[in-house]
C-alpha positions as CSV (number, residue, x, y, z in Angstrom):
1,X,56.3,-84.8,-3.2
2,X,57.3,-81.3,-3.5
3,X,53.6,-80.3,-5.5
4,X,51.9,-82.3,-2.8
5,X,53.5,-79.8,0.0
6,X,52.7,-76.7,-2.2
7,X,49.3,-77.4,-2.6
8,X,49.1,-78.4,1.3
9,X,50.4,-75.5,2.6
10,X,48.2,-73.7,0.3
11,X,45.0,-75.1,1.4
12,X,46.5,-74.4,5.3
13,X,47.2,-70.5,4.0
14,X,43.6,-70.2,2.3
15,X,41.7,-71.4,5.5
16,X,43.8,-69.2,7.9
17,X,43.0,-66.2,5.2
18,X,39.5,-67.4,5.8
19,X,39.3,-67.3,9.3
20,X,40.9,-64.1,9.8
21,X,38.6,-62.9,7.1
22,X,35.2,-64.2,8.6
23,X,36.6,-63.0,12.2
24,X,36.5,-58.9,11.0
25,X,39.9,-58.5,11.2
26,X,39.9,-57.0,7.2
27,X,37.4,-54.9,8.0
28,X,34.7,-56.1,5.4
29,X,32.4,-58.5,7.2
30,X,29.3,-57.7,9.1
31,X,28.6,-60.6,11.3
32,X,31.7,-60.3,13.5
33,X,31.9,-61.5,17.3
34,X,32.7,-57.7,18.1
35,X,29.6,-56.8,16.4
36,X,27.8,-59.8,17.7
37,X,28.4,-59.2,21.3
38,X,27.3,-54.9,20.7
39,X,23.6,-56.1,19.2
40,X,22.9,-58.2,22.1
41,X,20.0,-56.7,24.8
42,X,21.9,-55.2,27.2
43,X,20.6,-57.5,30.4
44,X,20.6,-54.8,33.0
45,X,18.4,-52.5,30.4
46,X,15.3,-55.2,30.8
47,X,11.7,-54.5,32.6
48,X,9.6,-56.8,33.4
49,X,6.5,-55.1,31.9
50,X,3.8,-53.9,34.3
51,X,5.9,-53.7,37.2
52,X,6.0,-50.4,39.5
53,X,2.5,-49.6,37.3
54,X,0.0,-48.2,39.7
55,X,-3.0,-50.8,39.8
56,X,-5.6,-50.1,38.3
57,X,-8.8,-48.4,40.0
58,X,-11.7,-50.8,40.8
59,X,-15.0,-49.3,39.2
60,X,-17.2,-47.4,41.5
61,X,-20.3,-49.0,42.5
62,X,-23.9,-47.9,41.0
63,X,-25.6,-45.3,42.8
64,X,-29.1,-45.6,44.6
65,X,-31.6,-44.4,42.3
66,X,-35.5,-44.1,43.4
67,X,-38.6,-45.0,41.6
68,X,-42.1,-43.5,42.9
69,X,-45.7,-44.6,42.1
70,X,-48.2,-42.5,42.8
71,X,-52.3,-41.8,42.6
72,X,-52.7,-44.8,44.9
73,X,-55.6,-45.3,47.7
74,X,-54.0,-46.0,51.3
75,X,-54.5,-49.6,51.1
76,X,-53.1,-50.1,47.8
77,X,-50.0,-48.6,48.8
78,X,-49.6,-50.4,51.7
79,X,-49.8,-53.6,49.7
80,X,-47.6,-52.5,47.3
81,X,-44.8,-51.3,49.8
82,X,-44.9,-54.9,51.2
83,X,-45.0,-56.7,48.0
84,X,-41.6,-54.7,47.1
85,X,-40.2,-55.6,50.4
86,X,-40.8,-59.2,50.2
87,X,-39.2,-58.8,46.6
88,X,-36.4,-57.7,48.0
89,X,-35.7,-56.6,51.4
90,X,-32.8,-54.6,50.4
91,X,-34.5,-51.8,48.8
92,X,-35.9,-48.8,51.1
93,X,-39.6,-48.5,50.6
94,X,-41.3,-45.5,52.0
95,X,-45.0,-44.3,51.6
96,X,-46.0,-40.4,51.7
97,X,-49.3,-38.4,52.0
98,X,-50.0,-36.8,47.9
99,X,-50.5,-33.3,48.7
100,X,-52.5,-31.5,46.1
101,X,-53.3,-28.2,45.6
102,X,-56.7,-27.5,47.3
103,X,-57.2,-23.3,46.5
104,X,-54.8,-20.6,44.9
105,X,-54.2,-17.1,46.9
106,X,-54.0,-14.2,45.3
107,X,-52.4,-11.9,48.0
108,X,-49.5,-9.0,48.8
109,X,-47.1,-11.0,51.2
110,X,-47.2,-10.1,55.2
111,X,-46.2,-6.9,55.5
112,X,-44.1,-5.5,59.0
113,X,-46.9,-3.8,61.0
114,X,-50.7,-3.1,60.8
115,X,-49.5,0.7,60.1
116,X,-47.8,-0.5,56.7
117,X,-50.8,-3.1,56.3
118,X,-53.6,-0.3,55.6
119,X,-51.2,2.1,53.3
120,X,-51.0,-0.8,51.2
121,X,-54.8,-0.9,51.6
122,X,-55.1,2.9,51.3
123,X,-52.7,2.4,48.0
124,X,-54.9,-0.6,46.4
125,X,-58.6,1.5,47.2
126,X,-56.5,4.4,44.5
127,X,-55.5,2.2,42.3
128,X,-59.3,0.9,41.8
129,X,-58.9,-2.5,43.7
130,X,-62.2,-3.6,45.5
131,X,-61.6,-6.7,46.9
132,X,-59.7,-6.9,49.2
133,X,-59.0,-7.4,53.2
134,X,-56.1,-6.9,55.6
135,X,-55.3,-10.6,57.1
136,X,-55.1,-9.2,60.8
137,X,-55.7,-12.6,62.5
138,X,-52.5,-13.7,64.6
139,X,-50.3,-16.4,62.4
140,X,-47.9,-16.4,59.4
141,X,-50.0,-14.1,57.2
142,X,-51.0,-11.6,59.9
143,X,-50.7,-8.4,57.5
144,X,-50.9,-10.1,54.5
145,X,-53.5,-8.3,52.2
146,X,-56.3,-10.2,50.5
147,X,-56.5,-10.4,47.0
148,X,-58.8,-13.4,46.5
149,X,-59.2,-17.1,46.6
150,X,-59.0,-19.3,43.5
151,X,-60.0,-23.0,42.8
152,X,-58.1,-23.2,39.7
153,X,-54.5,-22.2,38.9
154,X,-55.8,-20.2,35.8
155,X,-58.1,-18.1,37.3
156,X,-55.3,-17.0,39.9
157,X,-53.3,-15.7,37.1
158,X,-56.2,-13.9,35.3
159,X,-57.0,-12.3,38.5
160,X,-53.5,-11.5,39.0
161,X,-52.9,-10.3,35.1
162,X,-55.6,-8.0,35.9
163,X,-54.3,-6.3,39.5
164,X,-51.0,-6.0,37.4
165,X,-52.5,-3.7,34.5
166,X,-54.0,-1.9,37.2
167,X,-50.4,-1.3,38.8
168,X,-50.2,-3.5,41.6
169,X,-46.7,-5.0,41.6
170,X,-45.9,-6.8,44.6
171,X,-49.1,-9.3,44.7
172,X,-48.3,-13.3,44.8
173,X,-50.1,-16.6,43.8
174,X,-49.8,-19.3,46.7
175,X,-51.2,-22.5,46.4
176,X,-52.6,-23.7,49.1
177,X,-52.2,-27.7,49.8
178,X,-53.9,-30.1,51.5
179,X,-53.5,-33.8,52.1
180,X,-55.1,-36.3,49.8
181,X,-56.7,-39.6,50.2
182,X,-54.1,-40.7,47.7
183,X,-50.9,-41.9,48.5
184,X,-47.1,-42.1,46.7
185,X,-44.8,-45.0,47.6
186,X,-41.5,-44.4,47.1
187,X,-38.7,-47.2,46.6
188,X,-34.5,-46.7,47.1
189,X,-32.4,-49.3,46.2
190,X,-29.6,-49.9,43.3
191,X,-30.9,-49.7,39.5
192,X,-30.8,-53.2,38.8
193,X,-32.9,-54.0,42.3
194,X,-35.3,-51.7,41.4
195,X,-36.0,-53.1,38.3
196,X,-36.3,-56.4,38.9
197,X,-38.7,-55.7,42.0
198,X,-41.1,-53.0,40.0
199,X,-41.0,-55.6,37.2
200,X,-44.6,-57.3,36.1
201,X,-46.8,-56.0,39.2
202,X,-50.1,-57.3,39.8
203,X,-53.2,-55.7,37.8
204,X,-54.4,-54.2,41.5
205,X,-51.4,-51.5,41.0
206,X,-52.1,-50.6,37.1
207,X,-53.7,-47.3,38.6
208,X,-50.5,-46.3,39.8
209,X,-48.8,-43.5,37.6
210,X,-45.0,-42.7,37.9
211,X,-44.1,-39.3,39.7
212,X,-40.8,-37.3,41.3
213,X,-39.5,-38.6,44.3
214,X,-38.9,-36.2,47.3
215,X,-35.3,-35.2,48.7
216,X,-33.7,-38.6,49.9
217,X,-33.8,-38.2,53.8
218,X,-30.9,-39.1,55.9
């Protein structure tokens, strides 16, 4: 009887020592409560993610853009301004007058007075310039002296390389324009509009060539 209480009382004594060991109080193990309870998330420390975030921007919507088809008799663009309309009626279709250059001026800009006018003359006749007249008709040019009138760009600028060898400095090229039978049609709408209403156009409009649209109007 007296083994059977030894041994009892040492298998009591060897799971308290265990206890007390697994608990941290030694010192030696790592997975104590103490140590338990300091690795836990800290609750009051949690953020729900996304929350106080600024939302986020909403793209910007495309921009008008504007196609224009020109080289078109009045007619034709008249057809094809109601074709893109019925296409869709949400695109701006406008048609405009295709001003072409009709003559080139060579010519010294208005000058103040008619005094002014004929030293520039007096200056041109020393200089060995023939051609030319005072503009003395009442208008925007009233003053303006004569250099000559051009039908193609080119020659302009020969004639004016020419007055500039002979040391005349302050004569201009001004193309004069005048309004065409053809006509430009013009169309204003967002990219993917446009597109799908200038897509597959009939054969009548295969004359029409692409050009620069004007300033967008108010």
């Amino acid at each position: 009887m007296q083994v059977l209480r030894t041994l009892f009382f040492l298998l009591v004594l060897g799971n308290l020592l265990l206890f007390v060991w697994g608990q941290g109080y030694f010192g030696t193990a790592g997975g104590g409560e103490a140590e338990r309870l300091s690795a836990q998330i800290e609750p009051e420390k949690l953020r729900i993610a996304g929350k106080g975030a600024p939302p986020a921007t909403a793209a910007a919507p495309p921009l008008d853009e504007c196609r224009a088809l020109a080289g078109l008799e009045r007619e034709a663009a008249g057809k094809l301004a109601d074709l893109l309309t019925g296409r869709d009626a949400q695109l701006k279709v406008d048609q405009r007058s295709h001003e072409e250059p009709k003559s080139w001026w060579v010519h010294i800009p208005p000058l103040p007075n008619g005094a002014q006018a004929d030293r520039k003359a007096a200056e041109l006749s020393k200089l060995g310039v023939k051609d030319f007249y005072v503009v003395r008709e009442s208008g925007p040019n009233q003053y303006a002296v004569s250099l000559g009138l051009f039908k193609s760009e080119e020659a302009a600028k020969d004639s004016l390389a020419v007055l500039q060898k002979k040391g005349v400095k302050s004569a201009r090229i001004l193309a004069r324009e005048t309004a065409g039978d053809k006509m430009i049609v013009e169309v204003r709408g967002k990219p993917d509009r446009l597109s799908k209403a200038l897509a597959e156009l009939p054969a009548e409009f295969s004359a029409a060539q692409k050009a620069e649209c004007a300033a967008a109007r108010p």
